[in-house]
BADRENVEX-205902 format. One line per field, with one value per residue (C-alpha): residue number from 1; x, y, z negated. Coordinates in nm, 2 decimals, always signed. Example, Ala and Ser with C-alpha at 12.3 -4.5 7.8 and 13.67 -1.06 7.14 Angstrom:
2
resi 1_2;
xx +1.23_+1.37;
yy -0.45_-0.11;
zz -0.78_-0.71;
//
This chain:
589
resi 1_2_3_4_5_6_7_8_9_10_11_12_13_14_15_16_17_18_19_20_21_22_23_24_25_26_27_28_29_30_31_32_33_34_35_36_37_38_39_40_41_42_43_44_45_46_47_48_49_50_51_52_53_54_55_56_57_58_59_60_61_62_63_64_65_66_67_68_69_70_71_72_73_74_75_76_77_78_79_80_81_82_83_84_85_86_87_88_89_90_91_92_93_94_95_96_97_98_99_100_101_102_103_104_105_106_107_108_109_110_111_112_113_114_115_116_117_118_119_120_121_122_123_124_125_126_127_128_129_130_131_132_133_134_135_136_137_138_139_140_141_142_143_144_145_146_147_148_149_150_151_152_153_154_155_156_157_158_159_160_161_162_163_164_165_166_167_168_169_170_171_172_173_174_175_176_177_178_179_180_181_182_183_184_185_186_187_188_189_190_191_192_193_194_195_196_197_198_199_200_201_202_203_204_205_206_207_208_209_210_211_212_213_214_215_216_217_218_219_220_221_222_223_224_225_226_227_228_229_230_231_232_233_234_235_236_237_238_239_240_241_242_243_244_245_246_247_248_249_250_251_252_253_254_255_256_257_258_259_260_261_262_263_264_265_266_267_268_269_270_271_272_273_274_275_276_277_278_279_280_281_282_283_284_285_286_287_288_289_290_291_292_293_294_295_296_297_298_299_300_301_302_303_304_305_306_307_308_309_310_311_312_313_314_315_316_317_318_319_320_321_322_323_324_325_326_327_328_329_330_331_332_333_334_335_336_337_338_339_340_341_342_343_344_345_346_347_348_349_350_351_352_353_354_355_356_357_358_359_360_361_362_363_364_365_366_367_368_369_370_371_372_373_374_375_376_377_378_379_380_381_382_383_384_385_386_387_388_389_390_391_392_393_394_395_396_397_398_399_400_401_402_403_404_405_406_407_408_409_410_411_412_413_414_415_416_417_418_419_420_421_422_423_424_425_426_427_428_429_430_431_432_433_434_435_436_437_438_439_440_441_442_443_444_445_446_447_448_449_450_451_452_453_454_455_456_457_458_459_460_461_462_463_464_465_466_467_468_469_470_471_472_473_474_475_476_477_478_479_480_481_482_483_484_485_486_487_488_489_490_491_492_493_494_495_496_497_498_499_500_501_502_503_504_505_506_507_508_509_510_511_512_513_514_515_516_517_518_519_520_521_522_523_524_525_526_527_528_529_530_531_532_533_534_535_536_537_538_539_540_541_542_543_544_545_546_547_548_549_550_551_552_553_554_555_556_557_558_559_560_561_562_563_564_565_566_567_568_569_570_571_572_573_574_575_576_577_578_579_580_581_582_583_584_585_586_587_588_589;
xx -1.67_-1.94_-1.96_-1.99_-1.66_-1.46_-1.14_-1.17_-0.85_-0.88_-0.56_-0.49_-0.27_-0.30_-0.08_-0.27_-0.07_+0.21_+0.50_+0.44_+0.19_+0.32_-0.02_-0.30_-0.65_-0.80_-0.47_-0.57_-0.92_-0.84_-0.60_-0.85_-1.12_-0.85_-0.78_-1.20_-1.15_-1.51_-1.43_-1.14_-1.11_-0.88_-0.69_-0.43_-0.23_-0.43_-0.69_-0.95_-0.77_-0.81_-1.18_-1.37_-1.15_-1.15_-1.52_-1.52_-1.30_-1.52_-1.83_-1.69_-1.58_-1.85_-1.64_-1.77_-1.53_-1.47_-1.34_-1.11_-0.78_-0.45_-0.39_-0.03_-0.13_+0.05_+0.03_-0.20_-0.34_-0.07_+0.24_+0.36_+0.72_+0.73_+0.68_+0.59_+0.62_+0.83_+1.20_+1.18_+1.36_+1.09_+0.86_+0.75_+0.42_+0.26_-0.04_-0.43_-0.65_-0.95_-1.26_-1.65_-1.87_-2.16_-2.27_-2.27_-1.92_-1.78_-1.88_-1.80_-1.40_-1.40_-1.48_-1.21_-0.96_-1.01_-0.98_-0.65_-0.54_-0.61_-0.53_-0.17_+0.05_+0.07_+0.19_+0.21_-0.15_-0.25_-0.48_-0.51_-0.68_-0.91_-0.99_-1.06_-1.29_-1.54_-1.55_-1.67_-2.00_-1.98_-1.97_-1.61_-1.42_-1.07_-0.82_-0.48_-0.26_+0.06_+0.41_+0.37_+0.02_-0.03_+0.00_+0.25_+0.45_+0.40_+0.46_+0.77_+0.91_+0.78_+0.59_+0.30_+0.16_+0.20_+0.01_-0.26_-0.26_-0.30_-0.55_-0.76_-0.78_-0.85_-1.14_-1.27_-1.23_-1.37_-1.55_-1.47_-1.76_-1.57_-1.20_-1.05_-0.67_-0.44_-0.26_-0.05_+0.24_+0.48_+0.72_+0.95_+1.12_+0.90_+0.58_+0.43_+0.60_+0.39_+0.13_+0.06_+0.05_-0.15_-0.43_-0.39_-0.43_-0.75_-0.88_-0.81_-1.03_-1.33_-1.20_-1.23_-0.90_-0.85_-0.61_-0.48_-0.22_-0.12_-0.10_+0.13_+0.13_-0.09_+0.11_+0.49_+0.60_+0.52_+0.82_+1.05_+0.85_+0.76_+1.12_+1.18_+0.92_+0.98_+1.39_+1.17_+1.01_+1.26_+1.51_+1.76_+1.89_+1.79_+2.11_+2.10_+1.73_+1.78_+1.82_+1.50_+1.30_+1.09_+1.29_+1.02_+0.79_+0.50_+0.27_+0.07_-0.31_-0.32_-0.63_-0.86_-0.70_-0.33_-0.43_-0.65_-0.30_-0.10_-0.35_-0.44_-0.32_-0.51_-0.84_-1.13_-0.88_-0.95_-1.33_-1.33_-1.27_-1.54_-1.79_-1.57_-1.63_-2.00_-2.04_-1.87_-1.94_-2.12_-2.20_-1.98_-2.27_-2.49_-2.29_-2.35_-2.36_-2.61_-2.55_-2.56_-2.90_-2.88_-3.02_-3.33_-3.54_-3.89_-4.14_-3.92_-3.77_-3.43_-3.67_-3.87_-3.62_-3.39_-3.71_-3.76_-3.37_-3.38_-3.70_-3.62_-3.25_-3.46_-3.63_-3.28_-3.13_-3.47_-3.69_-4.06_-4.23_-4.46_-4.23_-3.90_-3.59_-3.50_-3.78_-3.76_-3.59_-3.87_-3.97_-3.60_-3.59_-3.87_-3.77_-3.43_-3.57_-3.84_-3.54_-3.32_-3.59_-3.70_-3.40_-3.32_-2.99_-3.15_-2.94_-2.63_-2.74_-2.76_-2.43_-2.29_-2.44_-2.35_-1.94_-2.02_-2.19_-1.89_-1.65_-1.87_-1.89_-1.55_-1.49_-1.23_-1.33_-1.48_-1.66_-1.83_-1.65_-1.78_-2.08_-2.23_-2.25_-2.53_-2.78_-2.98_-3.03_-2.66_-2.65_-2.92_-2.79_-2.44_-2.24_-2.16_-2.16_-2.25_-2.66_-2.74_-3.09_-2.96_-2.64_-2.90_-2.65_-2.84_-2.92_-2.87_-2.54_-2.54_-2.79_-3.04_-3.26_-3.08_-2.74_-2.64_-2.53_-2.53_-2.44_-2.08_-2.05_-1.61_-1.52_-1.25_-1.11_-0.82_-0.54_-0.39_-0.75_-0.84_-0.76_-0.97_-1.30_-1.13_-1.13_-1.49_-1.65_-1.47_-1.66_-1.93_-2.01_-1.74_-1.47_-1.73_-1.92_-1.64_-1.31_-1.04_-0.99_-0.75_-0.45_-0.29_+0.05_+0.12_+0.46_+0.55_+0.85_+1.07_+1.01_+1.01_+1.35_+1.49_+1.32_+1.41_+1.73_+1.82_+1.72_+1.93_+2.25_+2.28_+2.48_+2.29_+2.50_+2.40_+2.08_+2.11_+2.26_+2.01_+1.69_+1.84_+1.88_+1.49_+1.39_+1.59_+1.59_+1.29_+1.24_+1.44_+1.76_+1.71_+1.94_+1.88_+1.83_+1.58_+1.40_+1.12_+1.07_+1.08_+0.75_+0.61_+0.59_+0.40_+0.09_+0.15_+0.03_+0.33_+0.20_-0.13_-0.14_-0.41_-0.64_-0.59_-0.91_-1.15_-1.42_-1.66_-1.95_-2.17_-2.48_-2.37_-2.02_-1.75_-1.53_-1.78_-1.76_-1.42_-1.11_-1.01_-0.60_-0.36_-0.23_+0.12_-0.01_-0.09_-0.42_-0.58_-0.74_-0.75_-1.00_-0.83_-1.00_-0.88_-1.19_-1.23_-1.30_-1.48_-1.75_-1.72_-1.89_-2.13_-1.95_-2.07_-1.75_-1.71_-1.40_-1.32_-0.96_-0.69_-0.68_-0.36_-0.50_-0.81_-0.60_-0.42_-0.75_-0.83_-0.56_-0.64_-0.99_-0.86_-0.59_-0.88_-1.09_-0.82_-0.66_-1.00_-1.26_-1.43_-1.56_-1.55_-1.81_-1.71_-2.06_-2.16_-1.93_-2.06_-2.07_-1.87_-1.80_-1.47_-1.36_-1.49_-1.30_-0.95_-1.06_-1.08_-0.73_-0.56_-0.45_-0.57_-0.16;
yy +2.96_+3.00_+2.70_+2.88_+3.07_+2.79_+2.79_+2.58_+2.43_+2.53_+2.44_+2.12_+1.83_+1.48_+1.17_+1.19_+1.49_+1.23_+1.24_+1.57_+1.55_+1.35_+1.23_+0.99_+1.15_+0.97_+1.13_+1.50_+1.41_+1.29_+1.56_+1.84_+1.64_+1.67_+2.03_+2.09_+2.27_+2.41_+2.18_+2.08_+2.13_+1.85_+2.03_+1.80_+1.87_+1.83_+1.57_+1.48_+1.15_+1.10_+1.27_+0.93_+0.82_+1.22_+1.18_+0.84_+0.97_+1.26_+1.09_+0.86_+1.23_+1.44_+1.66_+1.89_+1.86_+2.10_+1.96_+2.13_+2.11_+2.28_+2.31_+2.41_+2.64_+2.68_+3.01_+2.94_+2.61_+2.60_+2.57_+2.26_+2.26_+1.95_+2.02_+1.67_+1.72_+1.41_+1.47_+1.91_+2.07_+2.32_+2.23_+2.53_+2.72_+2.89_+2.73_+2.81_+2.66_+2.57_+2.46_+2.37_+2.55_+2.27_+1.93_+2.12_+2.31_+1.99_+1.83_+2.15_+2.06_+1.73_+1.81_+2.08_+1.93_+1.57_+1.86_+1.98_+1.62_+1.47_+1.83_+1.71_+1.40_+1.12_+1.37_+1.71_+1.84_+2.21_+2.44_+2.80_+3.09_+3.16_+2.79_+2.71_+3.11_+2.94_+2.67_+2.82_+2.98_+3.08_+2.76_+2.75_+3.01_+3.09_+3.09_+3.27_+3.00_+2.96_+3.11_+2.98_+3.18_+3.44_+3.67_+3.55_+3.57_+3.86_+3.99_+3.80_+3.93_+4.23_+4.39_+4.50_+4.68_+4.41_+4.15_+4.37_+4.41_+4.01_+3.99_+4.24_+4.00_+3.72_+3.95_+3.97_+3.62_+3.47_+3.78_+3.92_+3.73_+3.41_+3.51_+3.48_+3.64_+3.37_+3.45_+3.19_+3.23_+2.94_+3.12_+3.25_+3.58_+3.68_+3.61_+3.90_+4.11_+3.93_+3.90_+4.24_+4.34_+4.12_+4.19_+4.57_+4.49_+4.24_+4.50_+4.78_+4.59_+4.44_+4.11_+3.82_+3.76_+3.43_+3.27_+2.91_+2.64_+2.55_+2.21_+1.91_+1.70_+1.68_+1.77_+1.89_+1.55_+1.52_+1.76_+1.47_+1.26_+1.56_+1.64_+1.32_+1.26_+1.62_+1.43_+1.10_+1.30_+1.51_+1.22_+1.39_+1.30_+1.55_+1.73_+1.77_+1.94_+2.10_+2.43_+2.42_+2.25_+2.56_+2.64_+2.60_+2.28_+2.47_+2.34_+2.10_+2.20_+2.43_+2.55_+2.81_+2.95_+2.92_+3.05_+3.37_+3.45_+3.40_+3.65_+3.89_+4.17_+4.09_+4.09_+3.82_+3.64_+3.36_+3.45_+3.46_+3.06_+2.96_+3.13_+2.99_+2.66_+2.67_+2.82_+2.56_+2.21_+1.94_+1.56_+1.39_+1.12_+1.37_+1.29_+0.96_+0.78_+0.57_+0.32_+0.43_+0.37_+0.07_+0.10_-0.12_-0.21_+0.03_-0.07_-0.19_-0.08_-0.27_-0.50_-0.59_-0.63_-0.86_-1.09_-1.13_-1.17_-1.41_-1.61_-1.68_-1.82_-2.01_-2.20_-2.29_-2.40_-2.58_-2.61_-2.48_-2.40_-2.64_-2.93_-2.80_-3.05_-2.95_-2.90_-2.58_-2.43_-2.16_-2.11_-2.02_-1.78_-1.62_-1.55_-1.46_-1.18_-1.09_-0.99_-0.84_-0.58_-0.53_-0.41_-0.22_-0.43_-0.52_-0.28_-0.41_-0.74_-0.61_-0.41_-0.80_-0.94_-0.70_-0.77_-1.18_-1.14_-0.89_-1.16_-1.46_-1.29_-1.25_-1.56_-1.44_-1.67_-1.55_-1.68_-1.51_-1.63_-1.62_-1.62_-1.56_-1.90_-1.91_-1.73_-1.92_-1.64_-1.58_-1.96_-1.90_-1.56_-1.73_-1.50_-1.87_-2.23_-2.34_-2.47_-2.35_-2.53_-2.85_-2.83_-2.69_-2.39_-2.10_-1.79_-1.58_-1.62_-1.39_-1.14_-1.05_-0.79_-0.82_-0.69_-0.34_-0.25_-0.45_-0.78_-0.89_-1.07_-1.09_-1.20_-1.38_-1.33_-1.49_-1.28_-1.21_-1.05_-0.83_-0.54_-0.60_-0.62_-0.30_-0.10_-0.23_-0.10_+0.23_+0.23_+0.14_+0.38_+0.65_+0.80_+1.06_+0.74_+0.48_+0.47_+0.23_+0.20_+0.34_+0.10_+0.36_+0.22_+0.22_+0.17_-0.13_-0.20_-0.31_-0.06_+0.20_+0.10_+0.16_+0.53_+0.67_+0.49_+0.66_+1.04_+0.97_+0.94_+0.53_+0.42_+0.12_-0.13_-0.04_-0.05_-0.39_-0.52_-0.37_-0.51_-0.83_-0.82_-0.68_-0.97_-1.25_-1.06_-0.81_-0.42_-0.46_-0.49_-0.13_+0.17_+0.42_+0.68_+0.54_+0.30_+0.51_+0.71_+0.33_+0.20_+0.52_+0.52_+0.20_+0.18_+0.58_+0.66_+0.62_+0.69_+0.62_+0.28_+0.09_-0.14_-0.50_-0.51_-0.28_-0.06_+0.22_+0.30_+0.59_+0.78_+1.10_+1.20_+0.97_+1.27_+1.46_+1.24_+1.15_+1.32_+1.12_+1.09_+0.95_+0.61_+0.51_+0.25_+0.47_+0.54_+0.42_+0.69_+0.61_+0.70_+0.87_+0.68_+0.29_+0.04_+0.05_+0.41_+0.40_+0.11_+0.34_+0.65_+0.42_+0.37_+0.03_-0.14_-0.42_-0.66_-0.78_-0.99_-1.17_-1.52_-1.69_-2.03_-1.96_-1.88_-2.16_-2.35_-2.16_-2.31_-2.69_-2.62_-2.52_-2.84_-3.10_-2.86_-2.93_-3.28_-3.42_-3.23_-3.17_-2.85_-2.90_-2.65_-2.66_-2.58_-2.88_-3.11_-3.39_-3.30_-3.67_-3.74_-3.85_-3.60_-3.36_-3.61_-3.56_-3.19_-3.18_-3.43_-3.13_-3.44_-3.27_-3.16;
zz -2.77_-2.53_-2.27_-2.00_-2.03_-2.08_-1.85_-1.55_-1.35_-0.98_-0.84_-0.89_-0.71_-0.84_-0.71_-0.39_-0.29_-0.20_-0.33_-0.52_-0.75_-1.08_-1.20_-1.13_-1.06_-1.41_-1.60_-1.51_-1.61_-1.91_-2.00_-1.91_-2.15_-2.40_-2.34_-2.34_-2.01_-1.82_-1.55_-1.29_-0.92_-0.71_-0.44_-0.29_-0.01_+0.39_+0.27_+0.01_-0.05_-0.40_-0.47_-0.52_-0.79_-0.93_-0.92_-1.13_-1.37_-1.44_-1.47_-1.76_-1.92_-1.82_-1.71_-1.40_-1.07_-0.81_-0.47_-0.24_-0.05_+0.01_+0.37_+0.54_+0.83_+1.12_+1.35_+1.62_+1.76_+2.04_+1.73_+1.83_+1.57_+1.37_+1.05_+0.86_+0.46_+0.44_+0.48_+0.43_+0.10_+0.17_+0.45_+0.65_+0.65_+0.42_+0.23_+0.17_-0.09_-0.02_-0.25_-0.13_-0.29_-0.22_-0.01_+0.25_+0.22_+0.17_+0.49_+0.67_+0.49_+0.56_+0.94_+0.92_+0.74_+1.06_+1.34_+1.24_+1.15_+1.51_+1.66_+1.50_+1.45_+1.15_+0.85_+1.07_+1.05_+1.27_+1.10_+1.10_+1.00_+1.27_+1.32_+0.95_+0.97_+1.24_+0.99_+0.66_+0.70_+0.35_+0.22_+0.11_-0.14_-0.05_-0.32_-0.17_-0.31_-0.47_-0.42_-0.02_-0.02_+0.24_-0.05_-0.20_+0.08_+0.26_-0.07_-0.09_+0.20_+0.35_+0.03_-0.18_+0.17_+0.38_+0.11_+0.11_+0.47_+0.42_+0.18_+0.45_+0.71_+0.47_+0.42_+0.76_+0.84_+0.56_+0.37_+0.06_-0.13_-0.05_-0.16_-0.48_-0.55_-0.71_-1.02_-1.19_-1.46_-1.49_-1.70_-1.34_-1.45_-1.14_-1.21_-1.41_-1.13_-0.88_-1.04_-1.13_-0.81_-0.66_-0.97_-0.84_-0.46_-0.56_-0.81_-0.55_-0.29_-0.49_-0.48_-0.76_-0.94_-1.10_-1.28_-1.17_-1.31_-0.96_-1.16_-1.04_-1.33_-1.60_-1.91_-1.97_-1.99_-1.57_-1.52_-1.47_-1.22_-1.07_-0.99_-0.89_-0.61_-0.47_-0.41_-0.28_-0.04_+0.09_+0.09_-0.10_-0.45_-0.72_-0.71_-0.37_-0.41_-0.74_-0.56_-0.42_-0.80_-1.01_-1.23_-1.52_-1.60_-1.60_-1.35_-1.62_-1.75_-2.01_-2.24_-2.26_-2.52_-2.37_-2.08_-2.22_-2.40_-2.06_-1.87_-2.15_-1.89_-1.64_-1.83_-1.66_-1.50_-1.70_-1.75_-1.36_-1.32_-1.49_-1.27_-0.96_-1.15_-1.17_-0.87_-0.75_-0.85_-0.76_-0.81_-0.47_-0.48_-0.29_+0.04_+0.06_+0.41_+0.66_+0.90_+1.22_+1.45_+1.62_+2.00_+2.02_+2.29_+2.32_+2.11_+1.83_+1.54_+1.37_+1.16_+1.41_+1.65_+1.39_+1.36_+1.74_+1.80_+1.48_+1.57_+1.93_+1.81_+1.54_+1.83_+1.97_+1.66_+1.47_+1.71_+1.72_+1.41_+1.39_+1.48_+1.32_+1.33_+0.98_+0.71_+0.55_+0.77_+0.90_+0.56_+0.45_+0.77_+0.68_+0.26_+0.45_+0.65_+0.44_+0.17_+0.43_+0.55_+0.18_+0.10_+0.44_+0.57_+0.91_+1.07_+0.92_+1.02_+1.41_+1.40_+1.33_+1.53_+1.82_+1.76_+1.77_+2.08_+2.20_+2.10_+2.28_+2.54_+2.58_+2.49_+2.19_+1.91_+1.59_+1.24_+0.99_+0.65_+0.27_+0.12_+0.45_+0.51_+0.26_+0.53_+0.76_+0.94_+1.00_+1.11_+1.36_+1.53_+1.59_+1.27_+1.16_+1.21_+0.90_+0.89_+0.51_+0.52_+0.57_+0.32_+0.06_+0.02_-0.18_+0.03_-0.32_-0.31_-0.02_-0.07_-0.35_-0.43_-0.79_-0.65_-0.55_-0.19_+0.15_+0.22_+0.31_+0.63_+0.68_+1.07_+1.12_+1.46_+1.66_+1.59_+1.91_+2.03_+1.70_+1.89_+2.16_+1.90_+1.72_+2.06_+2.12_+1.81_+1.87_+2.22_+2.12_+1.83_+1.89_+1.73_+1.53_+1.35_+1.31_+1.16_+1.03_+0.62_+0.46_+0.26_-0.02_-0.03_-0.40_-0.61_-0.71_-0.96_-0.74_-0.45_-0.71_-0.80_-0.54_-0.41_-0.80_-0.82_-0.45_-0.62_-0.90_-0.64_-0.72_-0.39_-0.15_-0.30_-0.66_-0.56_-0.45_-0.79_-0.96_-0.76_-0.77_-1.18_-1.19_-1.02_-1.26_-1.57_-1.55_-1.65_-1.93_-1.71_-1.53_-1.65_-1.91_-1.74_-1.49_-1.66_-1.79_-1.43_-1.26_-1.49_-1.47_-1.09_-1.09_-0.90_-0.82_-0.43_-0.20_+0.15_+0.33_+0.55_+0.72_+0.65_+0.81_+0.95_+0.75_+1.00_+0.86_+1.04_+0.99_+1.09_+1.04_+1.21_+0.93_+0.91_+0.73_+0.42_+0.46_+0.65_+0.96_+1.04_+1.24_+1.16_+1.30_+1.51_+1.85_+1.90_+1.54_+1.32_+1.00_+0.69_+0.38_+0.13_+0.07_+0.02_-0.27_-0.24_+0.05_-0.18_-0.43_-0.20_-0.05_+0.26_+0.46_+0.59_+0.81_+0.77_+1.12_+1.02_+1.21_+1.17_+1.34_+1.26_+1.47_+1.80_+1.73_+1.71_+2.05_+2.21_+2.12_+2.25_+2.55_+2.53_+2.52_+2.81_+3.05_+2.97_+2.86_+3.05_+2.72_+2.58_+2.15_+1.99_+1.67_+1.50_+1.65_+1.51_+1.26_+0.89_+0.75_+0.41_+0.52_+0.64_+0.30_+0.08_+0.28_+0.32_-0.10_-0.12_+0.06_+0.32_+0.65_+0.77;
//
């Protein structure tokens, strides 16, 4: 079979489409290796959540990827109904699919798909047409969808004339070289109809016709989750939402050659995807991120200005040069900076550097934690209280030129004044170039239990028993008949979350390499990749975390200020062996 008309998946919804699709990104890749498929596309619904790991997975396969979305558009920008996906049988609006076509496309998405979010509330996104046309600039093909496409539905409801009427002004918004009708065939007594007439009304106007899986799970066996989360997410048991469930299981990935037999009468329908697909795809490494510029003063760049900054502090912490207080320690500073700028991290250095100072200056205590206590040049610029030189601690620990990616400098901050810091860095580098980390809420057995157990019709109290048993007597204690779906939806996304204290910031505008969102919390946007993710894509993030014992330590500062007319600097403190040993005895309560 020639390679290059190999079948290639492009409408696809992994586990990332919450609570709809049935499979992890790595199972569809996996399957679609199996199935020698031309390539895949990942089109989950209003976001790019799960394209890093997408992208891993097809790496280790070599399998070529295709990144897109599946976005539920609302009339005008001024359509204010709620209309979250959680809690709907059916949730309103009808759907558009969405794939880049290169870099480029993809950041043009990405921006698109963090307007409508922010345009919208947590879950209840706002995007239309005319919006997403100023978007494109030819950079995106438009697929019409699935049985909530503007095809499909018009089609549905009105008639063949009125779908074509739709696909016409799909034509003069995006242009008929960027459209491609949507055929699929899950075995619905209704879909040769459909699709017969939507292959006329695309052949009829010079438009691409493609055949698509409109893929939820990745092989038959996925029916059964699938069903499931569709009753998780509209909070309904399964007989309550059986009504509104296909009436097939045929939304897995299928081969070339089941697919060629599927489509026979609508001849290059198959053909057609794997010009889509090459057309298409692209290696995500090729939007990888900066750091922002960090303002310096005229006449500087960030490595010179880091080695003035670090120098003068030097003088305050060792003394001069040639009279240093602690041998070595110029010597250390200097291998320490000379690695740094080698290896293009002064900038990082600086953006730390700026939140201590925010936080000093407020007086809102803070400490860099970890390995960065290794760094003499952290020690000197205030990031931590620890003097590496004279502990002997070993700067390579920290930083190397034999490791990959930039140092990581943690800051612990007094709890009750993280937000402050947060709010500052959002200032101070804008909503465009900084965001907060995502935390993909996974299944875990136990909360699993209870969300499958619920579809199933088990009442509260049953569910209680039942969690209780888990816990005492393990998996083996579950029902029949949910047992299998309970392990199964382990580790599968639940919901997006936040970070604790995770910041991204970026050169370019952050929402074009990852869609931006709502978090619950009012007033935090929120990445749609986790950290590991965001590592993954090269994203630089800065932990800035809540620690209640530091406020607490605060407060005794504060204590001995007043009663004793003291001020304790910590970093000044005496390093005693007596104090280590009872440290190491765990004997310091």
């Amino acid at each position: 079979m020639n390679q290059q008309l190999k079948y290639v998946e492009l409408h696809c919804h992994s586990a990332f489409s919450f609570l709809d699709g049935a499979s992890q990104p790595e199972e569809l890749i996996e399957e679609a290796s199996r199935l020698r498929l031309g390539g895949i596309a990942l089109t989950d619904h209003n976001g790019l959540y799960g394209v890093v790991r997408f992208s891993q997975a097809a790496k280790d396969y070599g399998m070529k990827t295709v990144f897109g979305t599946e976005l539920t558009l609302r009339e005008s920008d001024s359509d204010t109904t709620p209309n979250p996906r959680p809690g709907q049988n059916d949730p309103l609006g009808e759907h558009l699919v969405i794939l880049a076509k290169n870099p480029e496309g993809y950041k043009k998405l990405s921006l698109a798909i963090t307007d409508g979010q922010l345009k919208g509330s947590k879950a209840d996104p706002v995007f239309t047409l005319e919006t997403l046309a100023e978007s494109s600039s030819g950079d995106w093909m438009i697929l019409t969808g699935c049985r909530k496409g503007p095809l499909a539905v018009a089609l549905a409801e009105r008639g063949p004339s009125a779908a074509e009427r739709k696909l016409l002004k799909l034509i003069d918004l995006f242009g008929a070289d960027n459209l491609a009708v949507e055929l699929w065939d899950h075995g619905d007594p209704l879909d040769t109809a459909r699709n017969d007439v939507l292959a006329q009304i695309a052949v009829r106007n010079n438009i691409l016709h493609i055949a698509t899986g409109n893929v939820h799970y990745a092989t038959p066996l996925g029916r059964r989750m699938s069903a499931t989360l569709s009753a998780i997410r509209s909070r309904k048991s399964l007989k309550e939402i059986d009504p509104w469930l296909p009436v097939n299981g045929g939304a897995h990935l299928r081969s070339h050659g089941e697919m060629s037999r599927r489509f026979a009468q609508w001849p290059g329908a198959v053909e057609n995807t794997a010009r889509l697909g090459d057309l298409c795809a692209f290696d995500l490494s090729l939007v990888a991120p900066q750091l922002p510029a960090f303002e310096v003063p005229a006449g500087y760049n960030e490595a010179s200005w880091l080695k003035e900054l670090t120098y003068e502090a030097a003088a305050h912490r060792y003394g001069e040069r040639d009279n240093e207080k602690v041998p070595g320690a110029f010597h250390q500073i200097d291998h320490e900076l000379e690695v740094i700028t080698s290896l293009g991290f002064e900038g990082y250095f600086l953006v730390v550097l700026d939140i201590v100072t925010f936080c000093k200056r407020e007086k809102i205590l803070c400490q860099g934690r970890g390995s960065a206590a290794n760094s003499a040049v952290c020690y000197v610029l205030g990031i931590t209280n620890v003097d590496a030189v004279s502990l002997g601690l070993l700067f390579e620990r920290f930083l190397s030129r034999a490791r990959e990616g930039p140092p990581d400098i943690d800051i612990d901050i007094e709890s009750g004044r993280r937000d402050e810091v947060i709010a500052y860095v959002y200032e101070r580098y804008g909503r465009h170039h900084a965001a907060q980390v995502a935390n993909v809420i996974t299944y875990r057995t136990r909360s699993a239990l209870r969300d499958v157990a619920r579809a199933f019709g088990y009442s509260e109290e049953s569910i209680d028993t039942l969690s209780n048993k888990l816990r005492k007597e393990g998996s083996n204690s579950l029902p029949d008949d949910i047992k299998d779906l309970v392990l199964k939806c382990k580790d599968l996304p639940r919901h997006l979350g936040i970070h604790p204290g995770g910041m991204v910031l970026t050169r370019e505008p952050v929402a074009s390499i990852c869609p931006v969102e709502w978090a619950r919390k009012e007033g935090r946007s929120v990445l749609q990749w986790d950290k590991d993710d965001c590592g993954a894509a090269g994203l630089v993030k800065f932990d800035l975390l809540g620690l209640g014992m530091l406020e607490a330590v605060h407060g005794a500062i504060d204590l001995i200020e007043v009663n004793y007319g003291e001020v304790i600097d910590l970093g000044a403190l005496e390093q005693e062996d007596e104090v280590y040993d009872m440290l190491c005895e765990a004997d310091s309560v």
